[in-house]
N, C-alpha and C positions, 0 to 999 in steps of 0.2 A: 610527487610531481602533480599528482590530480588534484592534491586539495590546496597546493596553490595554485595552480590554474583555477580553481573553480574557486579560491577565495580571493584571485585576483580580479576574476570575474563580478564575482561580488560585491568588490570595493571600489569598482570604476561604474558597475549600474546604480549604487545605492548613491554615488558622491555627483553622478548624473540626472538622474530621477529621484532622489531622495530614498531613504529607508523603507518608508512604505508603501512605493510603487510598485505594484502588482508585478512585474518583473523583476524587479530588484528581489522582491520574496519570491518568483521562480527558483532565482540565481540561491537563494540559500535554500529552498528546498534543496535544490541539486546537489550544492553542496553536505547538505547533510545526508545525502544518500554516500555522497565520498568517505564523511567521516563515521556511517554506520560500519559503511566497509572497514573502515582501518581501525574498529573496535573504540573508538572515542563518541561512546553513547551518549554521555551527560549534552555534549556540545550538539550533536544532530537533535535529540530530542528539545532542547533549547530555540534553536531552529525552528523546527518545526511548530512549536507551540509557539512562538513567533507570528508565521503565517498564517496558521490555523485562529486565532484570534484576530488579528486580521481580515480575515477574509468571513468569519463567523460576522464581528461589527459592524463590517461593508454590507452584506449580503445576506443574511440570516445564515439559520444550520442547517437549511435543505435548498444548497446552493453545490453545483459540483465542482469548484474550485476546494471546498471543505471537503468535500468527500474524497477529493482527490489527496489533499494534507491530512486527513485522517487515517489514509492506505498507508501512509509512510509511519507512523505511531507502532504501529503495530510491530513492525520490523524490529524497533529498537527496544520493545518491551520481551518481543522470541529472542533474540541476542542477548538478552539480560539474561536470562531463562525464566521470567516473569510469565508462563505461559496462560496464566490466568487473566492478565490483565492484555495479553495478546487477544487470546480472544474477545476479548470485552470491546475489544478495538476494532476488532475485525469485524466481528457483528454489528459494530455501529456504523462503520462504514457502508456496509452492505448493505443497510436501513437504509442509512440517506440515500445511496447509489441507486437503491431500488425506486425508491420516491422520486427521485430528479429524473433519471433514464426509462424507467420502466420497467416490469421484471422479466419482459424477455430480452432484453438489453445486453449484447456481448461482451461488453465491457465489463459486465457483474460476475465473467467467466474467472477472471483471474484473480479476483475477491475470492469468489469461492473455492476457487484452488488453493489458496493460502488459508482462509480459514479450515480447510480438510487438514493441511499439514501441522499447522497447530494443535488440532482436536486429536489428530492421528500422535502425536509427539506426548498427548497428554492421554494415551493409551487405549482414544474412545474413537476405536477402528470402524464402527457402524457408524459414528456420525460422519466421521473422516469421509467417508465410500459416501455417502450421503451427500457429500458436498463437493465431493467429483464428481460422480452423476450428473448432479444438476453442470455442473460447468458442461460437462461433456453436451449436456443438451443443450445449452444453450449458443456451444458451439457446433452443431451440426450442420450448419451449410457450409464453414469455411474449410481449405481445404486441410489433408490428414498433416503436413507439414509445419500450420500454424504455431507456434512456440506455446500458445496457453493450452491448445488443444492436446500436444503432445505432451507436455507437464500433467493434464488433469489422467491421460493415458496412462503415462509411469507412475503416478502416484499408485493409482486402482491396480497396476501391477505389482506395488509392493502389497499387498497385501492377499497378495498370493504366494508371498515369501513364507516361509519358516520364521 
């Protein structure tokens, strides 16, 4: 039901606005986040490299509309179990993110909690903790309920597991 909604959505902004109207490539971001969920990689990653070229030829590559298409890459390369090329992804993100925002910038919080889970996944627990830390810092004024705060928290708990 979500990914016809979100591809009906898709096909009445793109037949509105045209294909390459900045909202129209929302609409299939989002969509390809529907179809990351239902395990149909080929097509989200299509998608998104869609957008992402796109929005690179509009804008250059330290633009945050890119950095924001490039958070989404990543996902579909850890789902493959491609964890190499997740982090490759995630750390490009968190480049630009850093360059566009700043690097005390909170938004860079849950970049770097995702790049921890990938590093953590590919068995390299110090860098993993390394990069919850930093989220965790960079989330310290918001409050202890936040959703990226409380993720960068469990994480740094599993590695007090066995």
């Amino acid at each position: 039901m979500a990914r016809q909604t979100a591809r009906k959505a898709l096909d009445i902004c793109e037949a509105a606005l045209g294909a390459e109207h900045p909202a129209a490539l929302a609409h299939g971001a989002a969509l390809a986040g529907v179809l990351l969920d239902l395990g149909r990689f080929e097509e989200a990653e299509e998608l998104l490299q869609r957008t992402l070229a796109f929005f690179q030829n509009r804008n250059g590559r330290l633009h945050s509309p890119v950095a924001v298409t490039l958070a989404g890459l990543p996902g579909v390369a850890h789902a493959r179990g491609d964890l190499a090329e997740a982090e490759r992804r995630w750390t490009e993100a968190l480049d630009i993110k850093t360059k566009v925002l700043g690097v005390e910038h909170p938004d860079l919080a849950i970049t770097l909690n995702n790049l921890g889970v990938v590093r953590y996944d590919l068995g390299r627990r110090d860098d993993a903790a390394a990069a919850w830390r930093q989220s965790l810092t960079l989330l310290h004024d918001v409050t202890p309920d936040q959703p990226a705060r409380r993720a960068a928290e469990a994480n740094l708990a599993r590695l007090d597991e066995p």
